[in-house]
N, CA and C atoms as a LAMMPS dump frame, in Angstrom:
ITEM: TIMESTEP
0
ITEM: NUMBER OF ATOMS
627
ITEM: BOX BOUNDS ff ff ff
-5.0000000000000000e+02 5.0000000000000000e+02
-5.0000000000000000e+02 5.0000000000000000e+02
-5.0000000000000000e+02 5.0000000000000000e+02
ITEM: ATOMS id mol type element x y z
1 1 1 N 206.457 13.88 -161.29
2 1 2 C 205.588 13.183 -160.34
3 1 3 C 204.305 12.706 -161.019
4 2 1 N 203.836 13.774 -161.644
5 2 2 C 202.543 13.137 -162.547
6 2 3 C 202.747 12.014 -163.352
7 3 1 N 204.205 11.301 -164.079
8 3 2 C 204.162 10.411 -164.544
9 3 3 C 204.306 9.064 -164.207
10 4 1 N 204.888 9.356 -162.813
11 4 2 C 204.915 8.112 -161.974
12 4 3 C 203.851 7.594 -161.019
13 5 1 N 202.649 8.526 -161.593
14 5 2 C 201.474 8.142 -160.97
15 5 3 C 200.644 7.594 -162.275
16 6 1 N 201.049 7.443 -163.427
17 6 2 C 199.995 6.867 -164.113
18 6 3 C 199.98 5.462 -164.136
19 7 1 N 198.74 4.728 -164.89
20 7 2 C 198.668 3.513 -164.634
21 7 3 C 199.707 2.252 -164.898
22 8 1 N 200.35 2.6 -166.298
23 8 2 C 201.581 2.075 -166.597
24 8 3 C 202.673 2.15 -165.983
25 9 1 N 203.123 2.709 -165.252
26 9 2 C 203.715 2.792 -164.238
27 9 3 C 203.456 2.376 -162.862
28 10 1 N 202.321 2.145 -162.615
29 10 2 C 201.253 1.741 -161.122
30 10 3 C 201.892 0.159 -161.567
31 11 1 N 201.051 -0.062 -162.559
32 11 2 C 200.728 -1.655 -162.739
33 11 3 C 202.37 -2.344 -162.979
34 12 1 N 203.303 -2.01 -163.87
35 12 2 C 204.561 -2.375 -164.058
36 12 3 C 205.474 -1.666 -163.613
37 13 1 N 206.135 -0.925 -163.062
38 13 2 C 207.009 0.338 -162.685
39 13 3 C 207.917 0.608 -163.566
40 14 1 N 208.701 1.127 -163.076
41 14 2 C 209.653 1.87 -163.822
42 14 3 C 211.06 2.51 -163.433
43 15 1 N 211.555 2.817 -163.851
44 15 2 C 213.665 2.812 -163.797
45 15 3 C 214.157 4.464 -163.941
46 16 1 N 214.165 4.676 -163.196
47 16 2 C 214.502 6.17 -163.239
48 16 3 C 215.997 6.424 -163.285
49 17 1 N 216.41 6.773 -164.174
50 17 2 C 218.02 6.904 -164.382
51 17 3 C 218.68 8.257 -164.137
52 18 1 N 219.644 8.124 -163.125
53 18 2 C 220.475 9.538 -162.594
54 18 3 C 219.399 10.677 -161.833
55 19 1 N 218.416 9.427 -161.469
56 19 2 C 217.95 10.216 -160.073
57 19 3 C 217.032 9.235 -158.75
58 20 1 N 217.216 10.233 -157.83
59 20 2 C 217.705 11.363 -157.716
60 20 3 C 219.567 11.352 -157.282
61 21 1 N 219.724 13.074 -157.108
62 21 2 C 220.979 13.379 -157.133
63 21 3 C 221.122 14.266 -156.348
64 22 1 N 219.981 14.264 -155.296
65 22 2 C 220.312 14.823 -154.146
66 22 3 C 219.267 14.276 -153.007
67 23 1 N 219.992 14.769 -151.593
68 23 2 C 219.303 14.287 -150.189
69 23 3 C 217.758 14.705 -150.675
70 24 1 N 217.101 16.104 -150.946
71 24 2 C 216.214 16.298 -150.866
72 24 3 C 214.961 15.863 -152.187
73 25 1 N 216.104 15.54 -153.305
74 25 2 C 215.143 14.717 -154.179
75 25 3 C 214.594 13.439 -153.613
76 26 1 N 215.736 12.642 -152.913
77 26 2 C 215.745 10.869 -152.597
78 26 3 C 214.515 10.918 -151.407
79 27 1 N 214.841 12.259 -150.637
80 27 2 C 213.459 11.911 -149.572
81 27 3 C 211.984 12.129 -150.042
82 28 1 N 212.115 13.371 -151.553
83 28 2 C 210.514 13.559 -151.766
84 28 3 C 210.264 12.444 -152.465
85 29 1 N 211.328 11.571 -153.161
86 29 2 C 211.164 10.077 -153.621
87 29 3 C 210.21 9.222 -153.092
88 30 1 N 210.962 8.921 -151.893
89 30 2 C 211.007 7.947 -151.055
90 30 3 C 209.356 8.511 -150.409
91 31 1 N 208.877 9.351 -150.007
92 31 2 C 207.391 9.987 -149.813
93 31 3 C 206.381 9.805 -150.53
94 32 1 N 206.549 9.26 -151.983
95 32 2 C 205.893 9.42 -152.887
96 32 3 C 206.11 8.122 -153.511
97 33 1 N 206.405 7.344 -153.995
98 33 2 C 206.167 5.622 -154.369
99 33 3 C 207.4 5.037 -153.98
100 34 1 N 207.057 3.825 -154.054
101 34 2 C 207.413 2.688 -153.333
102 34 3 C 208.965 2.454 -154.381
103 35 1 N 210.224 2.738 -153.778
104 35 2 C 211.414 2.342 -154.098
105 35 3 C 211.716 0.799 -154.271
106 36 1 N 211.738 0.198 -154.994
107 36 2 C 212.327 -1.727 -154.648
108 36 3 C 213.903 -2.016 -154.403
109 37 1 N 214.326 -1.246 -155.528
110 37 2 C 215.596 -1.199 -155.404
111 37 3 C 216.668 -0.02 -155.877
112 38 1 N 217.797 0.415 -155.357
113 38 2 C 218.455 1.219 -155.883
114 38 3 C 220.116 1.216 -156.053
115 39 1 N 219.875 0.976 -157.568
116 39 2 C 221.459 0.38 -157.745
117 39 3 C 222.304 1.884 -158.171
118 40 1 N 223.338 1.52 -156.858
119 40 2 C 224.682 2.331 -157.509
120 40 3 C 225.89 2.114 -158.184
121 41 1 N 225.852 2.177 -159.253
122 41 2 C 227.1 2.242 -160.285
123 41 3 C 228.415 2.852 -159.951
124 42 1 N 229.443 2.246 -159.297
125 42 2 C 230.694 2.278 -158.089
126 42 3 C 231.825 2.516 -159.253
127 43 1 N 232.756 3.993 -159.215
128 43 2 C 233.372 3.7 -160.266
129 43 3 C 234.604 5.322 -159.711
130 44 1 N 235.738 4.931 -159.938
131 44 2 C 236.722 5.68 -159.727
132 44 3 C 236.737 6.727 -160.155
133 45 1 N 236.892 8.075 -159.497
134 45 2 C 236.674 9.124 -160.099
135 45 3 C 237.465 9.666 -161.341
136 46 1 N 238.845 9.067 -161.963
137 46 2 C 239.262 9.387 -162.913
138 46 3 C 238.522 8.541 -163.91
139 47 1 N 238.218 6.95 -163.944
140 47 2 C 237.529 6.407 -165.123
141 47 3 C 236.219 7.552 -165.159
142 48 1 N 235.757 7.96 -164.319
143 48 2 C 234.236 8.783 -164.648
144 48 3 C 234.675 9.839 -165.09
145 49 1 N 235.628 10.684 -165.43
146 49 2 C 235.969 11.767 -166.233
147 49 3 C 236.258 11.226 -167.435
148 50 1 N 236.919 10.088 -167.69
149 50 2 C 237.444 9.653 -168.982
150 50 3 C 236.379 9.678 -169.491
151 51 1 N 235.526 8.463 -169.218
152 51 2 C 234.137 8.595 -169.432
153 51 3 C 233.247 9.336 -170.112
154 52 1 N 232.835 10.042 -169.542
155 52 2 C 232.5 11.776 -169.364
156 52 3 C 232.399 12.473 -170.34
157 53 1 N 234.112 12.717 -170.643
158 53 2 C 234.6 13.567 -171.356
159 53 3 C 234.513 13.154 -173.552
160 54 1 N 234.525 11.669 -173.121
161 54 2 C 234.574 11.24 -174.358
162 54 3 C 233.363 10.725 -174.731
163 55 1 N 232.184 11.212 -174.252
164 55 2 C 231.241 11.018 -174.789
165 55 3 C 230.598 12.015 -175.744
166 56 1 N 230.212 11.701 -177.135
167 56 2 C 229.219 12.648 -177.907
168 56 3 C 228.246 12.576 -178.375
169 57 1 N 227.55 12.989 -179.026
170 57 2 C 226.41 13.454 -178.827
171 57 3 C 225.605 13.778 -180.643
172 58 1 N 224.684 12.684 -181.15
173 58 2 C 224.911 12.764 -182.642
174 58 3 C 223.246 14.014 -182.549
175 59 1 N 223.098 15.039 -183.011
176 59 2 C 221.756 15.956 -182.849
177 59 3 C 220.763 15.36 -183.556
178 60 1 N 221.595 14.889 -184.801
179 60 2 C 220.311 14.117 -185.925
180 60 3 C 219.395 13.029 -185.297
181 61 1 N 220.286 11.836 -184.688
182 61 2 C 219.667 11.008 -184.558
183 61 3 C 218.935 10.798 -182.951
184 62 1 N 219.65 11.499 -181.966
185 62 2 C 219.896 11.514 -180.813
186 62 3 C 220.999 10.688 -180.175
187 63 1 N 221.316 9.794 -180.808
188 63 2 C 221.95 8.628 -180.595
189 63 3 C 223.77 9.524 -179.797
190 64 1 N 223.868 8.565 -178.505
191 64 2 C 225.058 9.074 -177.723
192 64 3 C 226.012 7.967 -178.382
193 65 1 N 227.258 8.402 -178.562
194 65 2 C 228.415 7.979 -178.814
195 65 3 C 230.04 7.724 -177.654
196 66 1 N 230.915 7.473 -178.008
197 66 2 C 232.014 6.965 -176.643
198 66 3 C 233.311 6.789 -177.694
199 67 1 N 234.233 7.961 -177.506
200 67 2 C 235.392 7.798 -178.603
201 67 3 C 235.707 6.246 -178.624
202 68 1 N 235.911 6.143 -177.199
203 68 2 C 236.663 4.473 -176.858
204 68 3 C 235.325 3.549 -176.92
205 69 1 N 234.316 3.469 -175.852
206 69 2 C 233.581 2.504 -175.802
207 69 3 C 232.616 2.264 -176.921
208 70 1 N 232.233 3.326 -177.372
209 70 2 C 231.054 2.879 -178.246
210 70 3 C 231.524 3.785 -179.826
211 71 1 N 232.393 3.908 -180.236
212 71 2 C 232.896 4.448 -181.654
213 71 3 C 231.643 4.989 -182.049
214 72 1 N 231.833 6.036 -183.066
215 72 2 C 230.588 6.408 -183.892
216 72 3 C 230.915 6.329 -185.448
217 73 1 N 229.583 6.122 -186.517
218 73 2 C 229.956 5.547 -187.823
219 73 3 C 230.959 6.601 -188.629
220 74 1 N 231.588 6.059 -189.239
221 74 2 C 232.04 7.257 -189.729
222 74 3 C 231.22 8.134 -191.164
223 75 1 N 230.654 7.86 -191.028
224 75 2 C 229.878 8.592 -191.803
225 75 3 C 228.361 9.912 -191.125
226 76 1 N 228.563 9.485 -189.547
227 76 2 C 228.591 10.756 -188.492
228 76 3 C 229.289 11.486 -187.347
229 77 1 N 230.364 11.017 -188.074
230 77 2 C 231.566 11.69 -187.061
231 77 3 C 231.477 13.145 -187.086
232 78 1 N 231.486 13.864 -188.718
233 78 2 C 231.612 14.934 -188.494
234 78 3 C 230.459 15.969 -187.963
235 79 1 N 229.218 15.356 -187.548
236 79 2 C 228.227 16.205 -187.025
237 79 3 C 227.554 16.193 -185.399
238 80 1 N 228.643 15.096 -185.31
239 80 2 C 228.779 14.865 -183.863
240 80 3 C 229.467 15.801 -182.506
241 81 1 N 228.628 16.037 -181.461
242 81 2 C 228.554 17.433 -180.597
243 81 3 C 229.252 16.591 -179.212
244 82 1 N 229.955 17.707 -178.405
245 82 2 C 230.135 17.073 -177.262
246 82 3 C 229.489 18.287 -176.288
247 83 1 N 228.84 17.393 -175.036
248 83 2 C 227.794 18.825 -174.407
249 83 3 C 228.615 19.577 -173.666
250 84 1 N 228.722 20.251 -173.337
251 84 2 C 229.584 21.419 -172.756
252 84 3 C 229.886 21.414 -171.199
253 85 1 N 228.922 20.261 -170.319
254 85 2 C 229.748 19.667 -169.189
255 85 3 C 230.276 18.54 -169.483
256 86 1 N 230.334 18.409 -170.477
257 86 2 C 231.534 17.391 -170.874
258 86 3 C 232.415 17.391 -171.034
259 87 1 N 232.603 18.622 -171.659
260 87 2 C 233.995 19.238 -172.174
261 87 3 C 235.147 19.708 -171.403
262 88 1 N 235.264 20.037 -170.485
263 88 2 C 236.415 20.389 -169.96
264 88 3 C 236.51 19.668 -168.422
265 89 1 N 237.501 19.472 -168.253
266 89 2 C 237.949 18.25 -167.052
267 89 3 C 237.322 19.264 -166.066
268 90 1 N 237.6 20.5 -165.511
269 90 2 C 237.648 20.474 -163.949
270 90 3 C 236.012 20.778 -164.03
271 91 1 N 235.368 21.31 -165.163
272 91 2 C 233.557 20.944 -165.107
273 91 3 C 233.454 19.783 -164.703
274 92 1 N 233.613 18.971 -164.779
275 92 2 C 233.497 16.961 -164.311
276 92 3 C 233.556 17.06 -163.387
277 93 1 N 235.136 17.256 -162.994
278 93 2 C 235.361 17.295 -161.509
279 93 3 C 234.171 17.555 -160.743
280 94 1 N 233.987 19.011 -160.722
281 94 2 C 233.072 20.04 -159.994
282 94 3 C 231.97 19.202 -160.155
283 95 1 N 231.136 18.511 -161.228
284 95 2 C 230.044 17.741 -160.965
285 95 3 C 230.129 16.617 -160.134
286 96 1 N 231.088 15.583 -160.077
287 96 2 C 231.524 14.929 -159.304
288 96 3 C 231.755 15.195 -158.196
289 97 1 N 232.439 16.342 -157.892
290 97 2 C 232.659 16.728 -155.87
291 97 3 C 230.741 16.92 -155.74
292 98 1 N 229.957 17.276 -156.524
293 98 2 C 228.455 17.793 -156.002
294 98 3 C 227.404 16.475 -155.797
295 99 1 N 228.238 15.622 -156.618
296 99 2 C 227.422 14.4 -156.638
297 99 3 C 227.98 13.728 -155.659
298 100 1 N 229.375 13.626 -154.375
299 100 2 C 229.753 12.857 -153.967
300 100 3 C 229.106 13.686 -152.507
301 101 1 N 229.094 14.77 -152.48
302 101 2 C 228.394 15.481 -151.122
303 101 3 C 226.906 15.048 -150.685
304 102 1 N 226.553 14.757 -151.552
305 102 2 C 225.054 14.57 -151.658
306 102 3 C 224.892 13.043 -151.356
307 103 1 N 225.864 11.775 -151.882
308 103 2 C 225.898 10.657 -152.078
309 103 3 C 225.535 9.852 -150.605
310 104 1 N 226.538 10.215 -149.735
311 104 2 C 226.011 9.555 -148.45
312 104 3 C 224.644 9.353 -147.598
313 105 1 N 224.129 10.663 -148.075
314 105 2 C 222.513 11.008 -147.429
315 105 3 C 221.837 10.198 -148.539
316 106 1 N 221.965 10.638 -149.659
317 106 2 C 221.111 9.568 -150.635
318 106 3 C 221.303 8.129 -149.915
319 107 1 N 222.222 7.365 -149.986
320 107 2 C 222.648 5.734 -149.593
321 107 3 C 221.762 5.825 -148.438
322 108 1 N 221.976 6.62 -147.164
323 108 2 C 221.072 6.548 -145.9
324 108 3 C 219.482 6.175 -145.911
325 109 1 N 219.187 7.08 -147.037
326 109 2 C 217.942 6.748 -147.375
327 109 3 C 217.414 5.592 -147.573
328 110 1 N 218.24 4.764 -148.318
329 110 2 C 217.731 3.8 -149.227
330 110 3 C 218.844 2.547 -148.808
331 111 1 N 219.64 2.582 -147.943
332 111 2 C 220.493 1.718 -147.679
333 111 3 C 219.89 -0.298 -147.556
334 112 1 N 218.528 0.009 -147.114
335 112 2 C 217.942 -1.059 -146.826
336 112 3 C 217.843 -1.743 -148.752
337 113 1 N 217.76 -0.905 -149.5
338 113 2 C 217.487 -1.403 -150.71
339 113 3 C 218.554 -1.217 -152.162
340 114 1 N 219.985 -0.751 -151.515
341 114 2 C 221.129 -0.494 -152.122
342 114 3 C 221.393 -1.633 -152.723
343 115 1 N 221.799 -1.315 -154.051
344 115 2 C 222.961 -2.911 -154.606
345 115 3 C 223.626 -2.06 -155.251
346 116 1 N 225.145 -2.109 -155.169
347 116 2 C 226.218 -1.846 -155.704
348 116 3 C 226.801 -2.179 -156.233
349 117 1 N 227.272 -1.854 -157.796
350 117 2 C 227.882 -2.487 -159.023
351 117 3 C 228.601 -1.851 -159.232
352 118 1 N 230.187 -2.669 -159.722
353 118 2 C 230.918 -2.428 -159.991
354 118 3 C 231.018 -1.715 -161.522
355 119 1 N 231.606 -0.69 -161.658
356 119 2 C 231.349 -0.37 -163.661
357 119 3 C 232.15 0.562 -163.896
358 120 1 N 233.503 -0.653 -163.35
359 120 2 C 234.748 -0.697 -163.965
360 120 3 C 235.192 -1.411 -165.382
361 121 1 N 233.829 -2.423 -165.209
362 121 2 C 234.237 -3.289 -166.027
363 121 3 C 234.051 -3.128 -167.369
364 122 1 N 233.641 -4.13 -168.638
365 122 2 C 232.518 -4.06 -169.474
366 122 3 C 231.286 -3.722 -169.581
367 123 1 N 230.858 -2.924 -170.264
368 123 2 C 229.304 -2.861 -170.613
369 123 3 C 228.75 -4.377 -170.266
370 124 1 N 228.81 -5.176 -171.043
371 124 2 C 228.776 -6.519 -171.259
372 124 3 C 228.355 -7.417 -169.6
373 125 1 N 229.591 -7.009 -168.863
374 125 2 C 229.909 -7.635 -167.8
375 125 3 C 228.643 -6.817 -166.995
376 126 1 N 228.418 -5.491 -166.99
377 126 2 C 228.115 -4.729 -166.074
378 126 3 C 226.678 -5.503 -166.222
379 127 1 N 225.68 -5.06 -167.282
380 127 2 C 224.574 -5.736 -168.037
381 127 3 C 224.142 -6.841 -167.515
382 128 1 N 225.668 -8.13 -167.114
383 128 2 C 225.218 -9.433 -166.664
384 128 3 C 224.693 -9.429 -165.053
385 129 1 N 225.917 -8.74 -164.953
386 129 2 C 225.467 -8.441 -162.969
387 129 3 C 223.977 -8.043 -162.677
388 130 1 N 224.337 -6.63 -163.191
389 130 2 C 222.597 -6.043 -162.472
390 130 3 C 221.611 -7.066 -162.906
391 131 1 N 221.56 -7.634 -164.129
392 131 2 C 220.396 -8.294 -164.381
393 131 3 C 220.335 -9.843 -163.14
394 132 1 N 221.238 -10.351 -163.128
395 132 2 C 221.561 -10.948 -161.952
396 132 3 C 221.042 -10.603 -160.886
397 133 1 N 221.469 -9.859 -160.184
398 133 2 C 221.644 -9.069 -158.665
399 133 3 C 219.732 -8.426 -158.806
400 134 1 N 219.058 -8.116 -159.519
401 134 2 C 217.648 -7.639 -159.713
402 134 3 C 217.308 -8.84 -159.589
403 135 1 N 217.252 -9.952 -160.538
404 135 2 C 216.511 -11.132 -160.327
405 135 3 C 217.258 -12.131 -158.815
406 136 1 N 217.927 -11.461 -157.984
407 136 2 C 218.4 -12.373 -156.971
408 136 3 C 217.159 -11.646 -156.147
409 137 1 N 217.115 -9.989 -156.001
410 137 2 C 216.263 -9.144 -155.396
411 137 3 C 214.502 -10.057 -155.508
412 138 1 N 214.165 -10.402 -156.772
413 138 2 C 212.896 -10.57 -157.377
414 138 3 C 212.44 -11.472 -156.495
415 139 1 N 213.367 -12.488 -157.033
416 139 2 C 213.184 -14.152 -156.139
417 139 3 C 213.557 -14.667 -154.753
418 140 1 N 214.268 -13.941 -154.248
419 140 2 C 214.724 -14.228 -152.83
420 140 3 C 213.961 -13.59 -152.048
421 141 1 N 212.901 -14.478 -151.446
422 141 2 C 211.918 -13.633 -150.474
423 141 3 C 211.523 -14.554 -148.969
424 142 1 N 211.303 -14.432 -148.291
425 142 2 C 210.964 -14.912 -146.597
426 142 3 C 209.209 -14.486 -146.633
427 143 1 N 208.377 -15.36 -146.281
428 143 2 C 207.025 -15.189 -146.085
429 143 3 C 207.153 -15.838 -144.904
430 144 1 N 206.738 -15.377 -143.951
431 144 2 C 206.819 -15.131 -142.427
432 144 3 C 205.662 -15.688 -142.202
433 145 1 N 204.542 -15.75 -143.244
434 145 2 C 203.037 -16.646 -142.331
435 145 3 C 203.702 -18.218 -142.682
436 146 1 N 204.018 -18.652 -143.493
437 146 2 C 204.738 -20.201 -143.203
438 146 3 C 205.979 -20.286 -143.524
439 147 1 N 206.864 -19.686 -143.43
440 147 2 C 208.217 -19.734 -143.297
441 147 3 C 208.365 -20.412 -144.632
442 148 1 N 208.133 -19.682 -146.002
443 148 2 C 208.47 -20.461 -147.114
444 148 3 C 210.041 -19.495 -147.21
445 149 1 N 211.05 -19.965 -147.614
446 149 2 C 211.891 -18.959 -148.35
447 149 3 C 212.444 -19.562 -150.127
448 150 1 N 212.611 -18.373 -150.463
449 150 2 C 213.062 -18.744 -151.994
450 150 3 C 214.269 -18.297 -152.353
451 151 1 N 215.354 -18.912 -152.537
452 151 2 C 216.582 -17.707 -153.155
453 151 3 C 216.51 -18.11 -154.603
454 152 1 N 217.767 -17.363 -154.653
455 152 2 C 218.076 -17.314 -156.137
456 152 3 C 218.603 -18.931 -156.536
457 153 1 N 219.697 -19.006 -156.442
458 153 2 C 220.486 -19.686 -156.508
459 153 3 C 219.281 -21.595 -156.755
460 154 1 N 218.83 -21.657 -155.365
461 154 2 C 217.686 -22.783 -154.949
462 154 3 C 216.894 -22.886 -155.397
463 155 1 N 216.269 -21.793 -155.344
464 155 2 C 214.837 -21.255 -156.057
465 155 3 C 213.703 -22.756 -156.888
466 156 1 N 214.563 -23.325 -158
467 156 2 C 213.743 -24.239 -158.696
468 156 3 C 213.034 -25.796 -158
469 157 1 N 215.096 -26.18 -156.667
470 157 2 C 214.753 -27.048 -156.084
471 157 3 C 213.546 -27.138 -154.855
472 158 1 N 214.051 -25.349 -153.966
473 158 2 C 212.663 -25.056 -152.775
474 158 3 C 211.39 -24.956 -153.857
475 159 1 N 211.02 -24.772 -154.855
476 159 2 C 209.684 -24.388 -155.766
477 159 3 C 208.861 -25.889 -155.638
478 160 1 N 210.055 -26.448 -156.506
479 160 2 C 209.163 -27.736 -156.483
480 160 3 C 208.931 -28.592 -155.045
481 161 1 N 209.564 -28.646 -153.852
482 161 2 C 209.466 -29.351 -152.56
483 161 3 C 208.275 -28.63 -152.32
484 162 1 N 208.183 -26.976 -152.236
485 162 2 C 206.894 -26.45 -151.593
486 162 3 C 205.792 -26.914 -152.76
487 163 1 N 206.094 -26.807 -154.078
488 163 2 C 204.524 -27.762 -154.597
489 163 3 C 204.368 -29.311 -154.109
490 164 1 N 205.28 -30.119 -153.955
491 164 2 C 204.771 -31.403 -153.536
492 164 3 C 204.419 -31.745 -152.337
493 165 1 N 204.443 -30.468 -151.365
494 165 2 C 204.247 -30.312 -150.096
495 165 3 C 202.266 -29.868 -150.638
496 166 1 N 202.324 -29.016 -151.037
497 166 2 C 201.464 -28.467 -151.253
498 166 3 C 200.224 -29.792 -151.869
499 167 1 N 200.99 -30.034 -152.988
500 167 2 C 199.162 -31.627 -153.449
501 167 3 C 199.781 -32.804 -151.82
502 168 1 N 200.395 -33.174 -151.606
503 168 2 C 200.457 -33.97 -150.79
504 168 3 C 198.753 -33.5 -149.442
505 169 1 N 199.226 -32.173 -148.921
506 169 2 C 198.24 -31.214 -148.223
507 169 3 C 196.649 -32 -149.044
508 170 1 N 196.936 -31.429 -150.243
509 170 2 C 195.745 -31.361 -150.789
510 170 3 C 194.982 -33.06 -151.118
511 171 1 N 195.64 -33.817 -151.145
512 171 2 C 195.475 -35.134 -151.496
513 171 3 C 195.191 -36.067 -149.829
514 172 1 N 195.8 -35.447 -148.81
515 172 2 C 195.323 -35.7 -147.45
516 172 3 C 193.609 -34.987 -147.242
517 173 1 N 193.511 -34.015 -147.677
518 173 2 C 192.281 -33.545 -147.063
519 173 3 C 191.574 -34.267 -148.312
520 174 1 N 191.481 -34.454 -149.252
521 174 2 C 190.468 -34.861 -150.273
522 174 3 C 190.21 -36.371 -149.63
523 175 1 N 191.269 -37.128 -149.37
524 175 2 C 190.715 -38.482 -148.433
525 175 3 C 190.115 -38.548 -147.12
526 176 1 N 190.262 -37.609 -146.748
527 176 2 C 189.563 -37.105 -145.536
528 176 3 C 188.169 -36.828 -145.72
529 177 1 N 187.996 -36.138 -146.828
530 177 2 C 186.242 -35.762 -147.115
531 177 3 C 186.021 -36.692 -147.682
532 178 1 N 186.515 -37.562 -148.431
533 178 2 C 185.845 -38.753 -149.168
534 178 3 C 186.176 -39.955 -149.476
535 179 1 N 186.604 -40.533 -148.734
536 179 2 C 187.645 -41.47 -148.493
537 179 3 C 187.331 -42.815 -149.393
538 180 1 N 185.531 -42.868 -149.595
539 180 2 C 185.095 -43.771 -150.497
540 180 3 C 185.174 -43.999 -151.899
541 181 1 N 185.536 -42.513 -152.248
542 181 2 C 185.188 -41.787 -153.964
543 181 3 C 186.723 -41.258 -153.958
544 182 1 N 187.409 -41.445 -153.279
545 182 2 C 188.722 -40.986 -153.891
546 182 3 C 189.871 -41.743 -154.466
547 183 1 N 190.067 -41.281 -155.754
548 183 2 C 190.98 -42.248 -156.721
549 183 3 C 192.258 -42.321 -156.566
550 184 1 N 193.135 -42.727 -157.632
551 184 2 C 194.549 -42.78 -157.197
552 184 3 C 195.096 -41.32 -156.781
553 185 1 N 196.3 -41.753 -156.358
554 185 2 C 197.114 -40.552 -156.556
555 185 3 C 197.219 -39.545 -157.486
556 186 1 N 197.796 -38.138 -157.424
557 186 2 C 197.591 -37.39 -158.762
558 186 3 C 198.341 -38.038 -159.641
559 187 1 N 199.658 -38.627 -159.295
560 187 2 C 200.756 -38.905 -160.19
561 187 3 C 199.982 -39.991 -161.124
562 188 1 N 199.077 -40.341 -160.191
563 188 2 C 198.726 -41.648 -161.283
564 188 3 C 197.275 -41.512 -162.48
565 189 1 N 196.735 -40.324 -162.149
566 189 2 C 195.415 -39.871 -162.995
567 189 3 C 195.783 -39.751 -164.119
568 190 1 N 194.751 -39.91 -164.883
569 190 2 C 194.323 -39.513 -166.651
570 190 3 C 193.463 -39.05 -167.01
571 191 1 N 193.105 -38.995 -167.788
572 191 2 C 192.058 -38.437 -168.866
573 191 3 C 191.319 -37.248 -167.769
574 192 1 N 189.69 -37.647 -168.167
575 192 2 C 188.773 -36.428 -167.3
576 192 3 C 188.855 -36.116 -166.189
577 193 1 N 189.251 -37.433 -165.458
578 193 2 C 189.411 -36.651 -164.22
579 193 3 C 190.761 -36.236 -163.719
580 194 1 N 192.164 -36.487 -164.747
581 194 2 C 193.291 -35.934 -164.113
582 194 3 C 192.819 -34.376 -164.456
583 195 1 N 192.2 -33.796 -165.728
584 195 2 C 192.074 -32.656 -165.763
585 195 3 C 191.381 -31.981 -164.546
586 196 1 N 190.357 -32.55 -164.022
587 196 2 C 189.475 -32.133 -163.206
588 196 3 C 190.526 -31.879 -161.84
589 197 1 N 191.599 -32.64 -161.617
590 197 2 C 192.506 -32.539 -160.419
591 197 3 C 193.602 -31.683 -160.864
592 198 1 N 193.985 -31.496 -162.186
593 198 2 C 195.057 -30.163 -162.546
594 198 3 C 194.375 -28.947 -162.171
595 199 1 N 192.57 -29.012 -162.515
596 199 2 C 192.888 -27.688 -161.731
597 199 3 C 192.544 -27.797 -160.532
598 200 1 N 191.986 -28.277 -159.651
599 200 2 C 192.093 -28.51 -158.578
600 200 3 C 193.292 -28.357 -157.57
601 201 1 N 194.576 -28.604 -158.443
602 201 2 C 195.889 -28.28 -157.779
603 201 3 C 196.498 -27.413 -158.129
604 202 1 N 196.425 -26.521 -159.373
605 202 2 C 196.009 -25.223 -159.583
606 202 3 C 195.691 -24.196 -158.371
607 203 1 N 194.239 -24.532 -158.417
608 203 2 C 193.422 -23.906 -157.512
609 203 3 C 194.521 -23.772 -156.046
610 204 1 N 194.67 -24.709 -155.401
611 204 2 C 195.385 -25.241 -154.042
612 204 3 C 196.878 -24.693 -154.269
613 205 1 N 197.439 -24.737 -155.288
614 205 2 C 199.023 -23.69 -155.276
615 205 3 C 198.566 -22.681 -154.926
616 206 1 N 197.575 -21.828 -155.393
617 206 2 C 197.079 -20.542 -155.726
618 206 3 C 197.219 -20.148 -154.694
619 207 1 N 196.453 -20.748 -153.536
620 207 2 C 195.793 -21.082 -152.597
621 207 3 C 196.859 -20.723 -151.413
622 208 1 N 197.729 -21.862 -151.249
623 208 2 C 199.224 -21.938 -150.587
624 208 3 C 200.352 -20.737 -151.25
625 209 1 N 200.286 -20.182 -152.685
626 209 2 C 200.744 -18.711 -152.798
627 209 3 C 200.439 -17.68 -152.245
């Protein structure tokens, strides 16, 4: 808890991996900072023993290894450890029935902010999704004081309509206050004074953000 209160963490957050892993962790969670999202990694209970089981463990380097997925060099094969709930199938199991009891109350919690990934697949594949499915989370938002919305997918085409909405706004009221002293259009400015109107429309995105 003390580390998820420091500033680096305040200001950028942070990814907490394989927790929590129970009802009563996810609620002192959820009490204590602000969840955005919580992805579950969806995966058949025999691939998660295979899994599991064939993972090791190098002491020297720290570095985790995967007989199948991730080979290790051979030149640290032989000092390579496997951890001891790794090792034998019905230990898995037994972690697995404890993690699946617990699983539903966790989801309850957080259901409003669940994304579920498949990781059946590739590393590769898996990697593309979440990073996907996070930046669909990032950018897809509803602002309810002017009904802007942004998705993913749209995102670049709604961006730019709400900026030309936005100097249009701003280019109505500037003729309004000065209808005598006001020059071309922005599209059509140069030199000192287009700068003087970049930030000016700057300012006025800011403004309308």
């Amino acid at each position: 808890r003390d580390r998820l209160s420091r500033d680096d963490v305040m200001q950028r957050g942070c990814l907490l991996d394989g927790f929590p892993r129970t009802v009563r962790q996810a609620s002192d969670l959820a009490n204590h900072i602000r969840v955005d999202r919580f992805i579950l990694f969806d995966l058949p209970e025999d691939i998660s023993v295979s899994r599991a089981m064939g993972r090791l463990n190098d002491p020297v380097t720290g570095e985790i290894y995967h007989l199948k997925f991730k080979p290790p060099p051979a030149d640290a094969i032989a000092r390579l450890v496997r951890r001891d709930n790794d090792a034998k199938e019905e230990v898995v199991r037994t972690r697995l029935k404890v993690y699946h009891e617990h699983l539903s109350g966790i989801i309850e919690l957080y259901k409003d902010k669940l994304v579920v990934i498949d990781a059946s697949c590739k590393i590769e594949e898996i990697t593309a999704t979440v990073a996907e499915r996070l930046i669909q989370a990032l950018v897809s938002k509803i602002d309810a004081a002017d009904n802007k919305v942004y998705t993913f997918d749209g995102f670049k085409a709604t961006h730019e309509a709400y900026e030309a909405t936005a100097m249009q706004v701003y280019w109505e009221e500037a003729m309004t206050l000065n209808e005598s002293t006001a020059g071309p259009p922005p599209s059509q400015s140069t030199g000192a004074a287009g700068d003087k109107e970049a930030e000016m429309r700057a300012a006025r995105l800011a403004r309308f953000g």
